[in-house]
mmCIF file of the N, C-alpha and C atoms, coordinates in Angstrom:
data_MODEL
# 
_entry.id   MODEL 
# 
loop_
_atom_site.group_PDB 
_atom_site.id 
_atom_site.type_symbol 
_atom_site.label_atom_id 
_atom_site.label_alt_id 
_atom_site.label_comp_id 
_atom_site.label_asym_id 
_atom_site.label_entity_id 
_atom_site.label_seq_id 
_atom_site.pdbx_PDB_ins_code 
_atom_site.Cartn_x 
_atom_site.Cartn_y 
_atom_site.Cartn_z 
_atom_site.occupancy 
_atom_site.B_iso_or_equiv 
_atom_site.pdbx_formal_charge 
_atom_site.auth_seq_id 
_atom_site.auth_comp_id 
_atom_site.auth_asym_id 
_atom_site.auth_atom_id 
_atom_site.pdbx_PDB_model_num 
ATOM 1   N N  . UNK A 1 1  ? 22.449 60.963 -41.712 1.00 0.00 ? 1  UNK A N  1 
ATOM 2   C CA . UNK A 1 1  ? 22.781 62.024 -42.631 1.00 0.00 ? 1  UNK A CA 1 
ATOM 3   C C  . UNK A 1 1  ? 22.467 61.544 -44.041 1.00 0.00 ? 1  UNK A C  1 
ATOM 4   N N  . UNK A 1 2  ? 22.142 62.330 -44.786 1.00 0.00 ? 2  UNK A N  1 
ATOM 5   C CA . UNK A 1 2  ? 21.770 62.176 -46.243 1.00 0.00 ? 2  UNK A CA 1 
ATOM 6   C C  . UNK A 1 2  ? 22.501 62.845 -47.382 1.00 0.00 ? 2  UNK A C  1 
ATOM 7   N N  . UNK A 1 3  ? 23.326 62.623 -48.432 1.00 0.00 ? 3  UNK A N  1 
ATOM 8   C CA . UNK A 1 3  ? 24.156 63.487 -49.364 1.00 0.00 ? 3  UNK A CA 1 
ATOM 9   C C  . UNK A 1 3  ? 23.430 63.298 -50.346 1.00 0.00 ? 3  UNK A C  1 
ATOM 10  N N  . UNK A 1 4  ? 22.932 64.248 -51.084 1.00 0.00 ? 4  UNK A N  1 
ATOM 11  C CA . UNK A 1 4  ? 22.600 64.589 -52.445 1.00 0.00 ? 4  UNK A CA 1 
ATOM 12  C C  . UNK A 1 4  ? 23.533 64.689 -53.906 1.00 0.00 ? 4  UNK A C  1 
ATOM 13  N N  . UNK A 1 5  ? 23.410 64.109 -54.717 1.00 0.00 ? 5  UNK A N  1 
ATOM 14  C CA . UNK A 1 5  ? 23.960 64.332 -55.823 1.00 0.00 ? 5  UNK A CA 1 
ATOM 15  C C  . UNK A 1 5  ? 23.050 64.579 -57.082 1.00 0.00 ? 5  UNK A C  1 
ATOM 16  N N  . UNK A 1 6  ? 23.041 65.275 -57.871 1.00 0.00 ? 6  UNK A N  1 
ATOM 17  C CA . UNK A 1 6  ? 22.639 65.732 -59.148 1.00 0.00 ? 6  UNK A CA 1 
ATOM 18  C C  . UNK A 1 6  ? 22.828 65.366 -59.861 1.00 0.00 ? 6  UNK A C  1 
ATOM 19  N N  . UNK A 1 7  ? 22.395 64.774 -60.963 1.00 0.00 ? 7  UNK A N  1 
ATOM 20  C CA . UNK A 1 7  ? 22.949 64.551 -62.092 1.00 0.00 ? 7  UNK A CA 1 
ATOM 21  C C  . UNK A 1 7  ? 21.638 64.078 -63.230 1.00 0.00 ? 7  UNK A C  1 
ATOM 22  N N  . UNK A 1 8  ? 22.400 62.763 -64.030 1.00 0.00 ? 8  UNK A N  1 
ATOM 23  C CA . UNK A 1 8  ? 21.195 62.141 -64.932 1.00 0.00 ? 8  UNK A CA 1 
ATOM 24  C C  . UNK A 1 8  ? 20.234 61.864 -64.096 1.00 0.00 ? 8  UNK A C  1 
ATOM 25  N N  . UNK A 1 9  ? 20.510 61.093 -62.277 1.00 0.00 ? 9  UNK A N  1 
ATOM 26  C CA . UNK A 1 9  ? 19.813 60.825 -61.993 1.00 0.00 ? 9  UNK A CA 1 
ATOM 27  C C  . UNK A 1 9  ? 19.702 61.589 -60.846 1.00 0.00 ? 9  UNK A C  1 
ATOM 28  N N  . UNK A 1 10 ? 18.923 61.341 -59.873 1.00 0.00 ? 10 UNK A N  1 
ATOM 29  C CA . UNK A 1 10 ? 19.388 61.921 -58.340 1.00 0.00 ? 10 UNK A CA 1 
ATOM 30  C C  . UNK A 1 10 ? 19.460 60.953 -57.417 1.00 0.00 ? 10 UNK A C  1 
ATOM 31  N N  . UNK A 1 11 ? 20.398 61.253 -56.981 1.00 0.00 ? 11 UNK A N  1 
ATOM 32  C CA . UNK A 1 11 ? 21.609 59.940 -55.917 1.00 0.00 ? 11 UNK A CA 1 
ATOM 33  C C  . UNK A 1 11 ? 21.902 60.381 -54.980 1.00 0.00 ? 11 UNK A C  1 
ATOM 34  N N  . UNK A 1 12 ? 20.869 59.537 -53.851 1.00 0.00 ? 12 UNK A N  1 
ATOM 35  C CA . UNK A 1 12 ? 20.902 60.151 -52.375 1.00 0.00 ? 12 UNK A CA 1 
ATOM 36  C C  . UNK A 1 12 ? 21.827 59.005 -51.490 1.00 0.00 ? 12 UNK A C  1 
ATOM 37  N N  . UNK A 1 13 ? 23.460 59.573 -51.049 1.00 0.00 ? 13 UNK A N  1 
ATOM 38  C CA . UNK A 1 13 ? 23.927 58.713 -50.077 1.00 0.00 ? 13 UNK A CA 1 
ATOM 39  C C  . UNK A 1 13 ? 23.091 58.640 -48.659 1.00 0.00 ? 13 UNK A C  1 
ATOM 40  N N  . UNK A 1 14 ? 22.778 57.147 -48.145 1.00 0.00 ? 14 UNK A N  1 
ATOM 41  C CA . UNK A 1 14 ? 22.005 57.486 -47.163 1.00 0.00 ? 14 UNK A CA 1 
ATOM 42  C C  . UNK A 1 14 ? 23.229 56.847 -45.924 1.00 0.00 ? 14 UNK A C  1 
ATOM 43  N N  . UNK A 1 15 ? 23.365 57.658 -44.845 1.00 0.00 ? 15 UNK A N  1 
ATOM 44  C CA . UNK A 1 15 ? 24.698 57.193 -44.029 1.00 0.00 ? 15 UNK A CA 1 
ATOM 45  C C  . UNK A 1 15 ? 23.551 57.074 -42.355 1.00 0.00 ? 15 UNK A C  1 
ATOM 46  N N  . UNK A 1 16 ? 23.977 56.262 -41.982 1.00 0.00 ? 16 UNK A N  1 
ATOM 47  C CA . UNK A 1 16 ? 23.496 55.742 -40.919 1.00 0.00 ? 16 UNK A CA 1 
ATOM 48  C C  . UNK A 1 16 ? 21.980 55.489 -40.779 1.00 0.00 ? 16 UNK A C  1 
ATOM 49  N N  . UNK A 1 17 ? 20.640 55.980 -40.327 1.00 0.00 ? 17 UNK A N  1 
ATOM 50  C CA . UNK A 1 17 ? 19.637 55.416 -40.172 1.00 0.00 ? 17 UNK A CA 1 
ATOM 51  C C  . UNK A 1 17 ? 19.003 56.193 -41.136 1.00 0.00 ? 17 UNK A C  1 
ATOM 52  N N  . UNK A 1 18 ? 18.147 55.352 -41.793 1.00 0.00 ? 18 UNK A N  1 
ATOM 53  C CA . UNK A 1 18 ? 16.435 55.430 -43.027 1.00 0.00 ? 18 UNK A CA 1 
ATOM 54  C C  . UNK A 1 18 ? 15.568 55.701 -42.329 1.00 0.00 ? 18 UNK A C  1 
ATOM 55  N N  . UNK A 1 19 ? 15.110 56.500 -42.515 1.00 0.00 ? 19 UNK A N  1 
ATOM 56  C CA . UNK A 1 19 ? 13.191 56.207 -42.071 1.00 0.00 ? 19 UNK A CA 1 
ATOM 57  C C  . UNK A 1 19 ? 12.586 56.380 -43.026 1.00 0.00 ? 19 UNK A C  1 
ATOM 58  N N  . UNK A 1 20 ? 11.337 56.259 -42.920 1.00 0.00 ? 20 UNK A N  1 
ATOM 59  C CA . UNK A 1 20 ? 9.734  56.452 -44.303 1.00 0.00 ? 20 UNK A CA 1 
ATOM 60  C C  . UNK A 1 20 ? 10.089 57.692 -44.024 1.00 0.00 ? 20 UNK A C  1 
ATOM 61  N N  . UNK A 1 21 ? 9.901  58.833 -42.977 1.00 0.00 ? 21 UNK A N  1 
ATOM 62  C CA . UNK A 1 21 ? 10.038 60.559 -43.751 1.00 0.00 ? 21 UNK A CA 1 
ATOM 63  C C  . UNK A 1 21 ? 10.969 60.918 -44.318 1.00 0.00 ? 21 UNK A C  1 
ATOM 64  N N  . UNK A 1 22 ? 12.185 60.807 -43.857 1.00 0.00 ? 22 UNK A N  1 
ATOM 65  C CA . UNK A 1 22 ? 13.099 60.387 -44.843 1.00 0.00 ? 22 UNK A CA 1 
ATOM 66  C C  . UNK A 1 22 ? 12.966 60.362 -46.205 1.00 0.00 ? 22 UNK A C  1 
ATOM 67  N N  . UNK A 1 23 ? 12.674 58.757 -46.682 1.00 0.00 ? 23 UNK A N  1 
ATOM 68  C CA . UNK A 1 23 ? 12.216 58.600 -47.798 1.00 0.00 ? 23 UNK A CA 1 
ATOM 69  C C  . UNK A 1 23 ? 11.082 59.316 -48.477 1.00 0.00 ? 23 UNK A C  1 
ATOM 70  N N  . UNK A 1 24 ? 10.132 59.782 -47.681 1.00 0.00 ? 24 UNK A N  1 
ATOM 71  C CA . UNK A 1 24 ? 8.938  60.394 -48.244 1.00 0.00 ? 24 UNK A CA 1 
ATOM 72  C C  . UNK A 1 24 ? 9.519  62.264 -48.987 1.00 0.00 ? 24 UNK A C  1 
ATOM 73  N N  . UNK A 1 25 ? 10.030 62.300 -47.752 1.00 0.00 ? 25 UNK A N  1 
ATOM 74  C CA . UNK A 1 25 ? 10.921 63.862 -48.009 1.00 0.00 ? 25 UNK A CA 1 
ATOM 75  C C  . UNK A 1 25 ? 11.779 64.162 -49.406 1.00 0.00 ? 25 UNK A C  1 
ATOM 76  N N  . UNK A 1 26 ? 11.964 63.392 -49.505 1.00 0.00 ? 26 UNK A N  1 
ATOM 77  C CA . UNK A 1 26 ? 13.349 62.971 -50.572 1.00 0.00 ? 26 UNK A CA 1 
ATOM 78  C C  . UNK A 1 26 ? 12.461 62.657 -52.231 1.00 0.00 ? 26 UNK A C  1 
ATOM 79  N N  . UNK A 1 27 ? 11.413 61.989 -52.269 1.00 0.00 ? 27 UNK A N  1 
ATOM 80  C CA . UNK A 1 27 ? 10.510 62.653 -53.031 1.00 0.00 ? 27 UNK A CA 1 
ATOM 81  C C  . UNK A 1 27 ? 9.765  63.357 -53.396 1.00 0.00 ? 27 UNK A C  1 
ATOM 82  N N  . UNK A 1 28 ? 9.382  64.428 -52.265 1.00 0.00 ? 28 UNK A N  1 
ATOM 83  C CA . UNK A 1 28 ? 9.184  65.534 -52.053 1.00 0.00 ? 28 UNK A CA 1 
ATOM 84  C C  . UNK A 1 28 ? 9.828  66.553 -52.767 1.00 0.00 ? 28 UNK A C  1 
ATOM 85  N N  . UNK A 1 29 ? 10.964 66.384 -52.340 1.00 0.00 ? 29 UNK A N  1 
ATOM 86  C CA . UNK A 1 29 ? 12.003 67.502 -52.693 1.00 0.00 ? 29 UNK A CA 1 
ATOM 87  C C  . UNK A 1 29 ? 12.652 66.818 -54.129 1.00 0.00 ? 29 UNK A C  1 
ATOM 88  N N  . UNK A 1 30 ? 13.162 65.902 -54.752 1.00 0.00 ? 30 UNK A N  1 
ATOM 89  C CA . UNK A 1 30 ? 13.286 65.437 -56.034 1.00 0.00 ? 30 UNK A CA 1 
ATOM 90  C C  . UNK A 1 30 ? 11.732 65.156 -56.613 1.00 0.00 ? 30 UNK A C  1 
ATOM 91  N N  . UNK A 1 31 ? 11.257 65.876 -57.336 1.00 0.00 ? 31 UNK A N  1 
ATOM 92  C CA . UNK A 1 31 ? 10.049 64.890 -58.033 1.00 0.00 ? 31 UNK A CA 1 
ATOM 93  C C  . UNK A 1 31 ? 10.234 64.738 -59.617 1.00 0.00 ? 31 UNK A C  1 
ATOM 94  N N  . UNK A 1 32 ? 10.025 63.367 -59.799 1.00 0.00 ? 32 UNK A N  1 
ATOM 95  C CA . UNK A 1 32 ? 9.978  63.390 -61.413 1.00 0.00 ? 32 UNK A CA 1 
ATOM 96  C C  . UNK A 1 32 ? 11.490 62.396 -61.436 1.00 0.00 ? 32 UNK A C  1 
ATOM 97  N N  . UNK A 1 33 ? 11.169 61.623 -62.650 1.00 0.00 ? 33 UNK A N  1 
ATOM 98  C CA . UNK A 1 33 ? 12.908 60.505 -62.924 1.00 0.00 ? 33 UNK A CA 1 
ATOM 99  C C  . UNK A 1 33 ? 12.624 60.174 -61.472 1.00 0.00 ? 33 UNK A C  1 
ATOM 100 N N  . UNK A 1 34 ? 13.777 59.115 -61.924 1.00 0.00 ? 34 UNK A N  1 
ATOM 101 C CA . UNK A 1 34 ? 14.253 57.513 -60.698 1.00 0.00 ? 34 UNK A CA 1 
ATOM 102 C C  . UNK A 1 34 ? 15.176 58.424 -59.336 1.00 0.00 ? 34 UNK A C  1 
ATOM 103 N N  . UNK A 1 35 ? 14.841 58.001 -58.598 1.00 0.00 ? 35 UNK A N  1 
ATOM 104 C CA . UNK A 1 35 ? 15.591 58.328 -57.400 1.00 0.00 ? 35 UNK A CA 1 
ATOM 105 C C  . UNK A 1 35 ? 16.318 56.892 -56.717 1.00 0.00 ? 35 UNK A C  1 
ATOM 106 N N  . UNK A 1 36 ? 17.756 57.618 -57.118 1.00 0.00 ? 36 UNK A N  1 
ATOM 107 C CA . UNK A 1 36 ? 18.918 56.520 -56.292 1.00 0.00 ? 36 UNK A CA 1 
ATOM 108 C C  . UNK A 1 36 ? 19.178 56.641 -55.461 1.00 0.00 ? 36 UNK A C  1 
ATOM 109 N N  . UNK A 1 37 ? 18.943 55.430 -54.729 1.00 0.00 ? 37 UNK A N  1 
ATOM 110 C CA . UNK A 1 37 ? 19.527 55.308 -53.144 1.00 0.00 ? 37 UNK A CA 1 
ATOM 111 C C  . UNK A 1 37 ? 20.737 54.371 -53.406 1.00 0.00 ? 37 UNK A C  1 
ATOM 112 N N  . UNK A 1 38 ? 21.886 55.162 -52.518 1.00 0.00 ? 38 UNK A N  1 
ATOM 113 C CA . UNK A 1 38 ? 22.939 54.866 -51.730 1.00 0.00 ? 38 UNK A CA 1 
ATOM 114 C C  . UNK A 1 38 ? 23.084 54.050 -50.976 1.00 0.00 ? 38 UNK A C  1 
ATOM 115 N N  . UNK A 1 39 ? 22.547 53.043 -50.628 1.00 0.00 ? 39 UNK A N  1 
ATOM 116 C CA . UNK A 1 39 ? 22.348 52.333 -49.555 1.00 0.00 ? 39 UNK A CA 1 
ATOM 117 C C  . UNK A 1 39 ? 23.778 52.087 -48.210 1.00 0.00 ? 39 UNK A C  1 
ATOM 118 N N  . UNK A 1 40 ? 25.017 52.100 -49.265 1.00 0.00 ? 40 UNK A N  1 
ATOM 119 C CA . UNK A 1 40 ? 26.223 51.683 -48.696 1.00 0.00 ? 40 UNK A CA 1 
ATOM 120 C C  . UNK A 1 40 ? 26.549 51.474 -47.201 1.00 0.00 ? 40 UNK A C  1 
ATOM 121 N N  . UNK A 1 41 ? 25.947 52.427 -46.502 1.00 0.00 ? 41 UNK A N  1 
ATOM 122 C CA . UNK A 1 41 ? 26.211 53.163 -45.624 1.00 0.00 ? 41 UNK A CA 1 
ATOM 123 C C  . UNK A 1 41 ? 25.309 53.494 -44.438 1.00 0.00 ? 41 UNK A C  1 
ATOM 124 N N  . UNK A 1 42 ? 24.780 52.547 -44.603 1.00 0.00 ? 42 UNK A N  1 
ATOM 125 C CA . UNK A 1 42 ? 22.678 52.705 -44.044 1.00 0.00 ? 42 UNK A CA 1 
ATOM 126 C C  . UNK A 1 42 ? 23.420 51.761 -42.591 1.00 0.00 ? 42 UNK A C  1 
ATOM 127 N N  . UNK A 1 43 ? 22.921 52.162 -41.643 1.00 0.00 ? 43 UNK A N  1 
ATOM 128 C CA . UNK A 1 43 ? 22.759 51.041 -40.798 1.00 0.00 ? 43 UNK A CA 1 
ATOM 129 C C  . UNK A 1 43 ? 21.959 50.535 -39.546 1.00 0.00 ? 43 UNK A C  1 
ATOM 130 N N  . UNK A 1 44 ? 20.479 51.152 -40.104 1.00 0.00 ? 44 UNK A N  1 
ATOM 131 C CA . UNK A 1 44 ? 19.254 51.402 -39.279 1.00 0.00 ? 44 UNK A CA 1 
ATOM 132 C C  . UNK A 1 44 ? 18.270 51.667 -40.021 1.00 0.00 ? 44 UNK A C  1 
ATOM 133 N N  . UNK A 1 45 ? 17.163 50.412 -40.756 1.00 0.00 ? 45 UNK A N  1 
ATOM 134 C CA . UNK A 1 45 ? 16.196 51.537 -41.186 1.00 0.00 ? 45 UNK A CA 1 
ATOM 135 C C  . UNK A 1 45 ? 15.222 51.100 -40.607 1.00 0.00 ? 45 UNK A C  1 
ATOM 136 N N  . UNK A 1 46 ? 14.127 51.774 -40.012 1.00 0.00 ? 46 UNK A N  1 
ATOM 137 C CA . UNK A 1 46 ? 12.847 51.398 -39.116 1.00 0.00 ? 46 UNK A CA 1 
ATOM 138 C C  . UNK A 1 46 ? 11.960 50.758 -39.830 1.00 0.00 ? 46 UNK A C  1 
ATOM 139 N N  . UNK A 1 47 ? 11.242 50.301 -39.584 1.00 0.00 ? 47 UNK A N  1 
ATOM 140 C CA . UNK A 1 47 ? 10.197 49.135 -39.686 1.00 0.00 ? 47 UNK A CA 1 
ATOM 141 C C  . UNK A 1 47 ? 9.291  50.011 -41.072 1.00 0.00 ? 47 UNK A C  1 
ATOM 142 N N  . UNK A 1 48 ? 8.928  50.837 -40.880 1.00 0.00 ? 48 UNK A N  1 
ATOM 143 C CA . UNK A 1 48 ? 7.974  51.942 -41.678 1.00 0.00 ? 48 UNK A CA 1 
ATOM 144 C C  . UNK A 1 48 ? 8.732  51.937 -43.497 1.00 0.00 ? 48 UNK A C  1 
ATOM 145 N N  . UNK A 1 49 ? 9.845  52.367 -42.979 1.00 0.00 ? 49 UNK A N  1 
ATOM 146 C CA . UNK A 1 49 ? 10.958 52.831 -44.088 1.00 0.00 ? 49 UNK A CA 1 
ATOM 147 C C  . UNK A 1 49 ? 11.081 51.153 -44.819 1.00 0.00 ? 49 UNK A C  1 
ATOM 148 N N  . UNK A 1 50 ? 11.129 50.322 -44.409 1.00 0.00 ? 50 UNK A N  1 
ATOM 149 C CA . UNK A 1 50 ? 11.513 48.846 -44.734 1.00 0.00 ? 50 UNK A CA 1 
ATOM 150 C C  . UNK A 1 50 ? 10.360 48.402 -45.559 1.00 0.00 ? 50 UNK A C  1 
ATOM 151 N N  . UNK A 1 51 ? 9.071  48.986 -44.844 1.00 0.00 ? 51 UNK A N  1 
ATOM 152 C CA . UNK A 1 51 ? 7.996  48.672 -45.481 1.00 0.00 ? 51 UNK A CA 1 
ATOM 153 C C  . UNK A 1 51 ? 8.085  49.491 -47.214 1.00 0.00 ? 51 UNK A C  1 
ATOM 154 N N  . UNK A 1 52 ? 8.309  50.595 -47.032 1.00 0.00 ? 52 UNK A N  1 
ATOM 155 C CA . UNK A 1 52 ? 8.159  51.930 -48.178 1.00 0.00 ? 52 UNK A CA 1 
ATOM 156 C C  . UNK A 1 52 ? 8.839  50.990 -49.504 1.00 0.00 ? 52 UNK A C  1 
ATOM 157 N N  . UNK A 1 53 ? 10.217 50.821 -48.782 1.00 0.00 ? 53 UNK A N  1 
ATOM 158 C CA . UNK A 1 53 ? 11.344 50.247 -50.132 1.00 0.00 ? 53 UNK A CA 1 
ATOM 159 C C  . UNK A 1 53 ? 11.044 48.970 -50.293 1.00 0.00 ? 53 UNK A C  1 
ATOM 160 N N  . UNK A 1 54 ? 10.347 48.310 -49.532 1.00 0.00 ? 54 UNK A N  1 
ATOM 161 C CA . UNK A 1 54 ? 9.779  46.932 -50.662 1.00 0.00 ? 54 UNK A CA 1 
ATOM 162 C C  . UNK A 1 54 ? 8.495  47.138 -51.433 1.00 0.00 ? 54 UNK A C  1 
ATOM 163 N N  . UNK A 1 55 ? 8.291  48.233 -51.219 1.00 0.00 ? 55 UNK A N  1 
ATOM 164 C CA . UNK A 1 55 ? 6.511  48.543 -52.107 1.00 0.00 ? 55 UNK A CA 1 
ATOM 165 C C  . UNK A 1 55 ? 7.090  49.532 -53.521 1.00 0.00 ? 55 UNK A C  1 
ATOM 166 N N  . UNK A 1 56 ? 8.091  50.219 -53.271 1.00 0.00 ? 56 UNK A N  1 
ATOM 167 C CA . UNK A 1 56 ? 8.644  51.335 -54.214 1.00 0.00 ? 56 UNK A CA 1 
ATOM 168 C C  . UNK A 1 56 ? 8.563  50.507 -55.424 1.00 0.00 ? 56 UNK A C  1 
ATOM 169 N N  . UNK A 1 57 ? 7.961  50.953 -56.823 1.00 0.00 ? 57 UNK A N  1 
ATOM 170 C CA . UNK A 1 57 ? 8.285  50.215 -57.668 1.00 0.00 ? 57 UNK A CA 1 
ATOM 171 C C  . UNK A 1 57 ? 9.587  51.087 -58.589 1.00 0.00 ? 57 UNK A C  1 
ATOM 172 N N  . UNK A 1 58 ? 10.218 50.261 -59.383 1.00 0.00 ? 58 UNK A N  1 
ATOM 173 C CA . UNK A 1 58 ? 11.628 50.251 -59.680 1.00 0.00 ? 58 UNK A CA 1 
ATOM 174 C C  . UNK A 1 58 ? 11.614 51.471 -61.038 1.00 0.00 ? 58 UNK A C  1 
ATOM 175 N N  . UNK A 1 59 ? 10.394 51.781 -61.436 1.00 0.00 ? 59 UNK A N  1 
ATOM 176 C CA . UNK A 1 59 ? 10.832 52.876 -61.994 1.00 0.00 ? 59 UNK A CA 1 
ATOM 177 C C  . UNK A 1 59 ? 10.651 54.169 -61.435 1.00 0.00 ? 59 UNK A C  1 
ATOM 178 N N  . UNK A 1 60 ? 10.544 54.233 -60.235 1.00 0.00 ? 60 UNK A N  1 
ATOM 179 C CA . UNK A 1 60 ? 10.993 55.399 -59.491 1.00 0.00 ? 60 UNK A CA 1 
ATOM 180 C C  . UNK A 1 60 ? 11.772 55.370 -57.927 1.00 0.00 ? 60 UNK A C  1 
ATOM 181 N N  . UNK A 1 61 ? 12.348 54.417 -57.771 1.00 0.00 ? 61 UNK A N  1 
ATOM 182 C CA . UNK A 1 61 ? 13.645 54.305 -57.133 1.00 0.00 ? 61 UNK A CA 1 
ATOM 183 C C  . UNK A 1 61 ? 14.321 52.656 -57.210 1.00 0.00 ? 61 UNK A C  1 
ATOM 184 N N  . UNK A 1 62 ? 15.275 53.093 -57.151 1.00 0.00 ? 62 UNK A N  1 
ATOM 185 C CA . UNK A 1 62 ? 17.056 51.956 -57.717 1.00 0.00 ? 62 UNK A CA 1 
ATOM 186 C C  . UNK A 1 62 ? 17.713 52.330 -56.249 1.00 0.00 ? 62 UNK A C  1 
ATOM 187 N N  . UNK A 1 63 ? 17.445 50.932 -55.408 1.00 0.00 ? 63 UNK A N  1 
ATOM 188 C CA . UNK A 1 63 ? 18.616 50.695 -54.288 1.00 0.00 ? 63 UNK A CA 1 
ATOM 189 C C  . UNK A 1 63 ? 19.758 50.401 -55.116 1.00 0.00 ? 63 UNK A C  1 
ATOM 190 N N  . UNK A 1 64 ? 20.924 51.122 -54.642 1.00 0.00 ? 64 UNK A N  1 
ATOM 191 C CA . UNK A 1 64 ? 22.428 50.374 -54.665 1.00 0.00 ? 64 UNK A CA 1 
ATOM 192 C C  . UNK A 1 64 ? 22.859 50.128 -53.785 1.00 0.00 ? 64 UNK A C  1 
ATOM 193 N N  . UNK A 1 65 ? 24.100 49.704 -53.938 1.00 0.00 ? 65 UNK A N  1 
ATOM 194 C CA . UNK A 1 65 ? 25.529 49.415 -52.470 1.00 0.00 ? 65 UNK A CA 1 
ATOM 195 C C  . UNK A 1 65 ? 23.982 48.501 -51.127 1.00 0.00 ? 65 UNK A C  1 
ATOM 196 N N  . UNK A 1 66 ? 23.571 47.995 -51.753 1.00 0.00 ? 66 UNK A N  1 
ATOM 197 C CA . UNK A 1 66 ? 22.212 47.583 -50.660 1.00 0.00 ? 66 UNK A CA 1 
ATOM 198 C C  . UNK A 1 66 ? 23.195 46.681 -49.504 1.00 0.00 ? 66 UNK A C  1 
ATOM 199 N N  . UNK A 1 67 ? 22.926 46.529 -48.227 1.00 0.00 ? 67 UNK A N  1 
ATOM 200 C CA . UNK A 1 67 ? 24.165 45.854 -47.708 1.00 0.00 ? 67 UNK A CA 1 
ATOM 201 C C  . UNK A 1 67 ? 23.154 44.571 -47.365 1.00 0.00 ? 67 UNK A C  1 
ATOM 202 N N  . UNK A 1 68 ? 23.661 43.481 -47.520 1.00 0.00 ? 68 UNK A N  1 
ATOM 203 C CA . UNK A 1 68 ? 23.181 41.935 -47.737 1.00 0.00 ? 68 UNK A CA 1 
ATOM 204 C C  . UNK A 1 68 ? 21.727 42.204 -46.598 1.00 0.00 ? 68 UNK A C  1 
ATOM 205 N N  . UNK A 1 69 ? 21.930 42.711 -45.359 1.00 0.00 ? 69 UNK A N  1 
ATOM 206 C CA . UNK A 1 69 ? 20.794 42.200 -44.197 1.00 0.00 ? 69 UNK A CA 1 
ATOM 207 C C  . UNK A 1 69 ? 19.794 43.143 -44.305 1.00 0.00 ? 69 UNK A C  1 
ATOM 208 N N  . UNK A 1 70 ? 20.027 44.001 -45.291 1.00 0.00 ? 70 UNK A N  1 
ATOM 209 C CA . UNK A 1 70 ? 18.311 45.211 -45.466 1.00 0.00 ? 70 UNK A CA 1 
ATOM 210 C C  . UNK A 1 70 ? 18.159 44.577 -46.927 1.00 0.00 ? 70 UNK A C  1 
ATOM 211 N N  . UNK A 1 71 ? 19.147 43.652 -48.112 1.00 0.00 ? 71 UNK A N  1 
ATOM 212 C CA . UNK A 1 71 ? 18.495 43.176 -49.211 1.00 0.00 ? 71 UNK A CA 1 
ATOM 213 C C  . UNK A 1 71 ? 17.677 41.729 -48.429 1.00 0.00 ? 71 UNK A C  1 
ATOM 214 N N  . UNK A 1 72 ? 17.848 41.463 -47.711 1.00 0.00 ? 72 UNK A N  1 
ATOM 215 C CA . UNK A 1 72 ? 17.058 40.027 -47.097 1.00 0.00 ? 72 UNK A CA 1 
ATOM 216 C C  . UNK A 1 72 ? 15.794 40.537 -46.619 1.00 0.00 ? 72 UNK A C  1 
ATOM 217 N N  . UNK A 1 73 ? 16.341 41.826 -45.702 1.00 0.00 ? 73 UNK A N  1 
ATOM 218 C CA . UNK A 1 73 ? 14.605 41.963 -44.940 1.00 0.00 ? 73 UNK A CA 1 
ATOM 219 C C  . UNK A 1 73 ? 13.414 42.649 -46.221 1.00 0.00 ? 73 UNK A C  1 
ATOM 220 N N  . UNK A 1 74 ? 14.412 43.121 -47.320 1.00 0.00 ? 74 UNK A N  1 
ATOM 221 C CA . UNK A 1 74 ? 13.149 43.824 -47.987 1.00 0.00 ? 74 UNK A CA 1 
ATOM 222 C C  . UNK A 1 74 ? 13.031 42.153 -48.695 1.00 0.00 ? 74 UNK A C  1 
ATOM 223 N N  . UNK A 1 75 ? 13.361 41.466 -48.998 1.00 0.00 ? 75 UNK A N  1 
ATOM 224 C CA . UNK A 1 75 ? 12.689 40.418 -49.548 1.00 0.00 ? 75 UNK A CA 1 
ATOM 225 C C  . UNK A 1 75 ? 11.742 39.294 -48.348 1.00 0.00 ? 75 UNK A C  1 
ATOM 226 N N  . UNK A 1 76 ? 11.887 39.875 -47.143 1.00 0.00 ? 76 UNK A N  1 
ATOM 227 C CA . UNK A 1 76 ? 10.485 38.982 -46.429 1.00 0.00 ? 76 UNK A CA 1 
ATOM 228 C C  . UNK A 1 76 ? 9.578  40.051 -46.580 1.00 0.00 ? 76 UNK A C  1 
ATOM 229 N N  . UNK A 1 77 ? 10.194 41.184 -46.569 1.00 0.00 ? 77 UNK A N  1 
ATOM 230 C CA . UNK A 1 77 ? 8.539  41.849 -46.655 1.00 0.00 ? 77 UNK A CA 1 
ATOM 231 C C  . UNK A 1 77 ? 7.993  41.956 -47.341 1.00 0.00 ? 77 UNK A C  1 
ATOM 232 N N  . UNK A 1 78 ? 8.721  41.418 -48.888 1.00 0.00 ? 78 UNK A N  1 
ATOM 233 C CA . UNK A 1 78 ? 7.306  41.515 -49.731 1.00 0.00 ? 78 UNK A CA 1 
ATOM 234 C C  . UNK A 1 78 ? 7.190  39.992 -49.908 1.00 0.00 ? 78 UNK A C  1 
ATOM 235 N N  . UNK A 1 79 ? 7.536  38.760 -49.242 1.00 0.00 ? 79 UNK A N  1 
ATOM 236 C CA . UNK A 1 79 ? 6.941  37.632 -49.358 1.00 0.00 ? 79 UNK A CA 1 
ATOM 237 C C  . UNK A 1 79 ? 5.983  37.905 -48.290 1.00 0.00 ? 79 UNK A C  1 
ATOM 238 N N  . UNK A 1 80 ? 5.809  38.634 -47.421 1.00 0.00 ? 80 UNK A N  1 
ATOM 239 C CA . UNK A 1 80 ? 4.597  38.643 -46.639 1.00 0.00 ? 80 UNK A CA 1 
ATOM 240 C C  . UNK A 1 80 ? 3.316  39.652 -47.444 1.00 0.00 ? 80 UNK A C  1 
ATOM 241 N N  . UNK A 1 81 ? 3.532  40.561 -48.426 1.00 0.00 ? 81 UNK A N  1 
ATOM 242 C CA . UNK A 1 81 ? 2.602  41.179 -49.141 1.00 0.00 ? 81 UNK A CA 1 
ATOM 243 C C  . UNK A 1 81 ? 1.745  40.199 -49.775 1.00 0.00 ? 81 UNK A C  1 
# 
């Protein structure tokens, strides 16, 4: 499931599993300014999606609440880039 919030920025809670359409969708439908992810609450993201958020550059999306074992895997995947 995914919760939307509005504001300065747009702040997507992401609750149980990520994927890349997902993520792709979500800029789709927000375009323009930083898109915040929620991370808090994630607890599945597929291989695709893992790839997306270590390539995202930071002025158009800000992980938060990142939970320690998806901030580790996005840092092998971009030591393997």
């Amino acid at each position: 499931m995914i919760q939307t919030e509005t504001g300065l920025h747009d702040c997507v809670h992401v609750i149980g599993t990520l994927t890349r359409s997902h993520i792709q969708d979500l800029f789709e439908d927000m375009p323009g300014g930083q898109l915040v992810l929620d991370l808090g609450r994630v607890h599945r993201v597929d291989a695709e999606a893992l790839s997306l958020l270590a390539r995202l550059p930071g002025s158009r999306c800000r992980l938060v609440d990142c939970p320690k074992w998806l901030s580790i895997s996005i840092e092998q995947e971009l030591a393997r880039m």
